[in-house]
N, C-alpha and C positions, 0 to 999 in steps of 0.2 A: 580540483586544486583549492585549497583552503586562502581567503584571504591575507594579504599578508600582515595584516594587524597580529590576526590569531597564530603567525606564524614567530613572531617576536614578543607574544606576549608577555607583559611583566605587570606584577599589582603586587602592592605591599598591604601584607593583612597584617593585626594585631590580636594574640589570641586572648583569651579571657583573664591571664596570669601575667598578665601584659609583654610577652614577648610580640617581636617583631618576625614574620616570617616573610620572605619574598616567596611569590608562586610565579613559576615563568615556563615556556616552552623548553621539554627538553633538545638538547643537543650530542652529535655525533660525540663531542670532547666530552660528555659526562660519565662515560664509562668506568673510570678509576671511582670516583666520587660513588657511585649506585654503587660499586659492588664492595667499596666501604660502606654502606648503609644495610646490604643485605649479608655482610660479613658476619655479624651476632645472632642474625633469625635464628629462635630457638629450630628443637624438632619439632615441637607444639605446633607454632605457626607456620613451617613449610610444608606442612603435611595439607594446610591448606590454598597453599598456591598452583600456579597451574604449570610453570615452569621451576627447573632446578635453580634457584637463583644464587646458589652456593657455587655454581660451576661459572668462571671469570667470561668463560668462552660465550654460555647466556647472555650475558651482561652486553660483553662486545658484540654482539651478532643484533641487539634491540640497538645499538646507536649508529654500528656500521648500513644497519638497514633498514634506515628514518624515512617514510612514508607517509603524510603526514594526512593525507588522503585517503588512508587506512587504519593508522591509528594516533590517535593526539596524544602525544604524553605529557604531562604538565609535573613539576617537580616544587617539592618545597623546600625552599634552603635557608638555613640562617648560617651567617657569616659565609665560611665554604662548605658546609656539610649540608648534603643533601638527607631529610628528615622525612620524606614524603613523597609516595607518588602515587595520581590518578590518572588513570586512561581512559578514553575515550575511542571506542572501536568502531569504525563508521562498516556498513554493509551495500552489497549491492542487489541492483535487481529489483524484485517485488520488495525488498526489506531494505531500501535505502532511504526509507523514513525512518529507520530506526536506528539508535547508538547503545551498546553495551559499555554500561559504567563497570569499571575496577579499580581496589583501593590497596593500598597496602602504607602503613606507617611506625617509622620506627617506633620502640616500647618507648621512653622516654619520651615522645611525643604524643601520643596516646590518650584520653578522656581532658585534651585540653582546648579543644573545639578547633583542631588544625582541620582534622575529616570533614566536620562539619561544613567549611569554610572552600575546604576545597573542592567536595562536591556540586555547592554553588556555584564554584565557580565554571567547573565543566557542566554544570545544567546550563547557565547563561552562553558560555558557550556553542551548545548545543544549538541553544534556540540559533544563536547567529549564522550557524552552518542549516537552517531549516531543515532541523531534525522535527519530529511528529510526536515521537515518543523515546524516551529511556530504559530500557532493561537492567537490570541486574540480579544475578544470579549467587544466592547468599547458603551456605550447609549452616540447618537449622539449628545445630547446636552453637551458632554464635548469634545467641538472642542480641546482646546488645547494639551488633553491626545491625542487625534486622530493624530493632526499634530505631535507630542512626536515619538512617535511608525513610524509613515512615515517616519520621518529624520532620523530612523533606519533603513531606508531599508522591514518596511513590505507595503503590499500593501492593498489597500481596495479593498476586492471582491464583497460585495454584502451589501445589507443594508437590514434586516428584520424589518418589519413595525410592530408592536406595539410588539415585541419582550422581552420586559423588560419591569416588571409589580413592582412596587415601593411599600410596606407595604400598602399603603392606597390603592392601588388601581390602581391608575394610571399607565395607558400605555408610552412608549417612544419606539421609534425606534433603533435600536441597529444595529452597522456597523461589520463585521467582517474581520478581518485583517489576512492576512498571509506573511510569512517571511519565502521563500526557502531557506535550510543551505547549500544542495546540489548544486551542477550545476548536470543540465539534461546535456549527451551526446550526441551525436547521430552519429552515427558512419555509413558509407555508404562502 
């Protein structure tokens, strides 16, 4: 069970072009709002998502079945429009040191440091849920999200060759990143 700080979260960022954006905890009620925000994803960009977020029933099914314990959603809104979402996927067992980051922001939001911003904020996060380390799992043909994630501090471990399989078919290689929250010691 996640704290309930992290459960009501709310912080106001301000991005580099000086807008205001609130990042808060998503909620069951936000359903109309997301699937107004994933109503425009082109083909381009859903090809690299992982669910159909054009189908409304997606949408309803991530807020009917909030588990917060499983995955954190954290939303960026200014005024009422939701512009942004990252998640945070916690795991169990041997791999409950670990969280899988994912990102998705509308175009009009895009190279104006909301990603930036918001991934700090689920790293901090993280740490607070004593997570170990961060994963994320990037298809190398989106350099730019890849260099995003580095100037955060995670690193590229390995790169899996046709890894990511697009609706039609199509293969892409997929890089996977990690981001230690810990310092290892080593004590003599």
């Amino acid at each position: 069970m996640l704290p309930e700080q992290i459960k009501i979260y709310r912080e106001i960022v301000t991005l580099k072009d000086g807008a205001n954006v609130l990042l808060r905890t998503m909620t069951s009620e936000d359903g109309k709002a997301l699937i107004d925000m994933f109503a425009p994803v082109s083909d381009g960009d859903i090809r690299y998502l992982r669910d159909n977020v054009r189908d409304p029933a997606v949408i309803q099914g991530w807020c009917s079945r909030l588990d917060y314990s499983k995955v954190l959603p954290l939303l960026a809104v200014v005024k009422d429009r939701i512009v942004g979402q990252v998640t945070l996927h916690f795991r169990k067992g041997p791999r409950r040191h670990i969280g899988e980051v994912r990102i998705y922001l509308a175009v009009d939001f895009r190279q104006r440091g909301l990603g930036t911003k918001m991934l700090k904020t689920v790293i901090e996060l993280a740490r607070k849920q004593d997570l170990h380390i961060l994963v994320a799992e990037i298809v190398t043909d989106q350099p730019q999200v890849i260099k995003a994630f580095q100037n955060l501090g995670f690193i590229l471990r390995c790169t899996f060759e046709d890894f990511f399989m697009f609706p039609d078919g199509d293969l892409r290689d997929s890089v996977f990143l990690t981001l230690p929250l810990k310092p290892k010691s080593f004590e003599f």
